[in-house]
C-alpha positions as CSV (number, residue, x, y, z in Angstrom):
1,X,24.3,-1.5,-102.9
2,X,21.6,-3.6,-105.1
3,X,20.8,-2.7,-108.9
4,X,17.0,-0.8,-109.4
5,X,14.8,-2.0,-111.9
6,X,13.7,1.3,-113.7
7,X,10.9,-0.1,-114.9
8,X,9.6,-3.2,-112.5
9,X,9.7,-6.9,-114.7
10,X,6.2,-7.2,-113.4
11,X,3.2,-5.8,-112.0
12,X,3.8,-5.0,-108.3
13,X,0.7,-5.7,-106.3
14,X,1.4,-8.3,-103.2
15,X,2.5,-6.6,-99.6
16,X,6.3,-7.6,-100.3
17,X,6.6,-6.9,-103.5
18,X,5.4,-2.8,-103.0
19,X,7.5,-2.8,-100.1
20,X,10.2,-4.0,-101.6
21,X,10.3,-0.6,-104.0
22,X,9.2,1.7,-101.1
23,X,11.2,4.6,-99.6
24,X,10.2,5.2,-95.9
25,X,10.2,8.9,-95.4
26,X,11.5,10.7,-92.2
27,X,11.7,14.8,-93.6
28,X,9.4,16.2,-90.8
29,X,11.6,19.2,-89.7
30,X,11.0,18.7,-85.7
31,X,11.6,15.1,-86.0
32,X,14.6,14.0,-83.5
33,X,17.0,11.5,-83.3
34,X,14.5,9.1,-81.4
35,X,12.3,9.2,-84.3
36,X,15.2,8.4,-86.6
37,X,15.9,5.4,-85.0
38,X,12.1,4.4,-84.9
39,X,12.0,4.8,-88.5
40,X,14.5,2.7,-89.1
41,X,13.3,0.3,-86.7
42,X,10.3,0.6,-88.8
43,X,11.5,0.3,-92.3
44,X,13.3,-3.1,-91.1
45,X,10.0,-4.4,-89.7
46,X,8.3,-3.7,-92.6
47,X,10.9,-4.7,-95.3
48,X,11.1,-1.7,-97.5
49,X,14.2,-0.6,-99.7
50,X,15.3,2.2,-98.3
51,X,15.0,4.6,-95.5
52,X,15.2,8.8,-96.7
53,X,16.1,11.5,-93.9
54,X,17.1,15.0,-93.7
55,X,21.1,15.7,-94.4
56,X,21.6,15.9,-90.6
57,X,19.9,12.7,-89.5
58,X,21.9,10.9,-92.0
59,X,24.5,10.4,-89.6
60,X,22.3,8.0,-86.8
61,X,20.3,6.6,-89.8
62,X,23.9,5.2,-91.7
63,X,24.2,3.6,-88.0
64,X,21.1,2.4,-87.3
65,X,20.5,1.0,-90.6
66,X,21.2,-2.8,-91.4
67,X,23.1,-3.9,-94.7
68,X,19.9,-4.7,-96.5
69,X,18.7,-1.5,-96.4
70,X,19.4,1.8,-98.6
71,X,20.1,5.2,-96.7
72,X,18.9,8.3,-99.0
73,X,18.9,12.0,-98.5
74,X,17.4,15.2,-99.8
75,X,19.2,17.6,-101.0
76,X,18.6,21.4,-101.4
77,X,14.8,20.4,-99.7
78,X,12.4,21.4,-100.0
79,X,12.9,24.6,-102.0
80,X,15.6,23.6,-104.1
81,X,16.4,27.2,-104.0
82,X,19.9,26.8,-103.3
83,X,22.9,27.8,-105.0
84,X,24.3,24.7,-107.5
85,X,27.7,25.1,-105.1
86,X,25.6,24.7,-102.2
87,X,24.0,21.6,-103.8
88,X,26.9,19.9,-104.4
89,X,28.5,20.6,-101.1
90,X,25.7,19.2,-99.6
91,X,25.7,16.1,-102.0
92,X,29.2,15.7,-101.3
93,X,28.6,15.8,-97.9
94,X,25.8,13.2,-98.0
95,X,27.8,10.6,-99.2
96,X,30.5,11.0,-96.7
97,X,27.7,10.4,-94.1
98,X,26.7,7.4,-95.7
99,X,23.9,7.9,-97.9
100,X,23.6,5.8,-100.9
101,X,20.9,8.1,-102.7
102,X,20.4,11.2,-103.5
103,X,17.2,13.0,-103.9
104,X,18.0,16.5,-104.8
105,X,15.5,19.2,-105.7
106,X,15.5,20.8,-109.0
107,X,15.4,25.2,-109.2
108,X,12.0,25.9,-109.5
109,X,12.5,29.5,-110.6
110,X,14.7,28.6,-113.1
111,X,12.3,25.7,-114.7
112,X,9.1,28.1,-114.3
113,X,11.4,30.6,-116.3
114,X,12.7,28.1,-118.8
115,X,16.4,28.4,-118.2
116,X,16.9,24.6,-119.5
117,X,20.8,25.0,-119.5
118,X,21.1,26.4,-116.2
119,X,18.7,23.2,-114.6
120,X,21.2,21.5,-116.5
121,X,24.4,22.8,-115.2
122,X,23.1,22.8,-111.7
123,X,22.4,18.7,-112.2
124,X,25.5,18.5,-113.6
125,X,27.3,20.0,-110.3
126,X,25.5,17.5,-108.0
127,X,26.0,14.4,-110.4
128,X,30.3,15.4,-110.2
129,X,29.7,15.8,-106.5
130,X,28.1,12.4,-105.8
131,X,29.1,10.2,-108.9
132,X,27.8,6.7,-109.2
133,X,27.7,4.0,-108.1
134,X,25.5,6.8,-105.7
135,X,22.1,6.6,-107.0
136,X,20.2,10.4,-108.1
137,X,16.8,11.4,-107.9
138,X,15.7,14.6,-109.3
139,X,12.8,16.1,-107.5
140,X,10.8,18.1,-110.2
141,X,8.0,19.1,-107.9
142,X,5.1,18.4,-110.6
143,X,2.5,19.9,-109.4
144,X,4.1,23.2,-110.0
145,X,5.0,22.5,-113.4
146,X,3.5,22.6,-117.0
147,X,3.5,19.5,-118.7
148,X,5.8,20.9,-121.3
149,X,7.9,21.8,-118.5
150,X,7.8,18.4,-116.6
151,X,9.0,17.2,-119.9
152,X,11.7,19.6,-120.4
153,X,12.7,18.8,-116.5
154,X,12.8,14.8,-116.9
155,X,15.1,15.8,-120.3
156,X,17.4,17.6,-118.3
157,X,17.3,15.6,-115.2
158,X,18.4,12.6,-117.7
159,X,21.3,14.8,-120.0
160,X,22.7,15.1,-116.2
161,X,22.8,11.5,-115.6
162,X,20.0,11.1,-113.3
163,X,19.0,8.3,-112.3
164,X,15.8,8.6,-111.6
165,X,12.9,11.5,-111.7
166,X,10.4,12.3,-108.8
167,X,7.6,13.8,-108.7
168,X,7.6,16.2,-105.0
169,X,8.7,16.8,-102.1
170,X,5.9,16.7,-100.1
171,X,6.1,20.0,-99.2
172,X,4.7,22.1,-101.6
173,X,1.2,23.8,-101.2
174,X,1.0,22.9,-105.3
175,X,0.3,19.2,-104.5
176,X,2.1,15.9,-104.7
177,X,2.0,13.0,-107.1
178,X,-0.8,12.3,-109.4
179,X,-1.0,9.8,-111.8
180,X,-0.7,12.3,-114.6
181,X,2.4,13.2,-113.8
182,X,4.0,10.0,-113.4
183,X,2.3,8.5,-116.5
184,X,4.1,11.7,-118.5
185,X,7.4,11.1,-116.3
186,X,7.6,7.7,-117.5
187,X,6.6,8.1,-121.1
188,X,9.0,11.1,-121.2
189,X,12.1,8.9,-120.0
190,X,11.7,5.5,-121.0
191,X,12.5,2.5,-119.5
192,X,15.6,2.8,-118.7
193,X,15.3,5.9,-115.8
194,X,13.3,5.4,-112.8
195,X,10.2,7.3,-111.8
196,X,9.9,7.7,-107.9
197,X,6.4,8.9,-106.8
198,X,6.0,10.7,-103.5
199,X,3.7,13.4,-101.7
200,X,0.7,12.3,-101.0
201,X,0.5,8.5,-101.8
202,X,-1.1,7.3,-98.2
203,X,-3.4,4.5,-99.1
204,X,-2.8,1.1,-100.9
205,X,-4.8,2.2,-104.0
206,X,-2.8,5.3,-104.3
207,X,0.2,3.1,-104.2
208,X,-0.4,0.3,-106.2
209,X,-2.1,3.2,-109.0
210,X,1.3,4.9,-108.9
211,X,2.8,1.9,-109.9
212,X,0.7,0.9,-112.1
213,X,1.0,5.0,-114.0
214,X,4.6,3.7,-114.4
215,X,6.7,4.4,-110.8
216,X,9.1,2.5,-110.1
217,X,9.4,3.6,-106.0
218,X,7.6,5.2,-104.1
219,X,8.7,7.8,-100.8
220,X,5.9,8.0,-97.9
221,X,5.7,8.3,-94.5
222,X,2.2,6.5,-94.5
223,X,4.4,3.0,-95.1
224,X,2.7,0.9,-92.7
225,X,-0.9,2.1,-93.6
226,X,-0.2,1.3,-97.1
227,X,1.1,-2.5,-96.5
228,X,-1.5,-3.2,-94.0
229,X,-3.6,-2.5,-97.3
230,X,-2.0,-5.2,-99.4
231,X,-2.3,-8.7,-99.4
232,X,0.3,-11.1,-98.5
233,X,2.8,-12.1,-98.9
């Protein structure tokens, strides 16, 4: 599995060059294996970076996947209302199927009651479960939170050994990314985390003004729409 660049060496504008940081998203919960195996027929047409499925499609996408391409997973999604032991299990679990990321959804209720240590110790689990050279990404689900509080979640997502932070599942009523968020994210980490954006981002300009906020991927389902919005190459 390739190295990330946390924060991208330059700007990211031409077709291949977003692609080549995207996450093509598959988390719809009626989706079947045939639309697994479209997806990843997809993501290889389009060249993105990786492909992200729910923890039982991760079987057939491993398969159906080609070498160049990553294989990530959510973990304790979309609520992330799980118990820590349920987490790891499940992060555990993931990697045995063959995912090579990890995107795991932080405990709202603890954030939103500012229980720091127990975000922590929950991070903590998951990171033993599925150590590196797996890659992590903590899913914050910024919309919901303060910005005191997406600062406190990016410190503790970081203290774990996270490799990156990401804005939302997708699947909140709150909202997904917004530029706010992931210019905070960013400033909050430094360079040396990743910021994933996802939930929302649909269009080119909502891409490329992710990126340019500080991302450094991006997870949609609206792949193709967004390329088909970028010059080439």
């Amino acid at each position: 599995m390739a190295s990330f660049d946390a924060v991208p060496s330059a700007p990211l504008r031409s077709r291949a060059d977003v692609a080549g940081v995207i996450d093509h998203t598959l988390l719809r919960p009626e989706a079947t294996a045939t639309d697994v195996q479209a997806a990843c027929r997809e993501a290889g047409a389009l060249g993105v970076l990786a492909v992200c499925v729910s923890p039982s499609m991760l079987p057939l996408a491993a398969a159906w996947l080609d070498d160049q391409l990553r294989t990530a997973c959510v973990i304790g999604f979309p609520s992330g209302a799980h118990h820590a032991e349920v987490k790891a299990a499940e992060a555990a679990q993931a990697r045995a199927d063959g995912a090579d990321e990890l995107d795991v959804v932080m405990n709202l209720g603890l954030a939103k009651s500012g229980q720091w240590g127990a975000v922590r110790a929950e991070l903590d689990a998951v990171r033993a479960a599925a150590p590196r050279p797996a890659l992590l990404k903590v899913i914050l689900e910024s919309a919901v939170l303060t910005d005191e509080e997406i600062i406190a979640a990016c410190r503790a997502a970081v203290e774990a050994g996270a490799d990156f932070v990401k804005t939302s599942t997708g699947f909140h009523p709150a909202g997904g990314a917004s530029v706010e968020a992931v210019r905070l994210m960013r400033a909050t980490v430094g360079p040396d985390v990743g910021v994933k954006a996802s939930g929302g981002i649909r269009t080119a300009g909502a891409a490329l003004a992710m990126l340019a906020a500080g991302a450094s991927r991006l997870g949609t389902s609206a792949t193709a729409t967004i390329l088909a919005g970028l010059d080439a190459p």
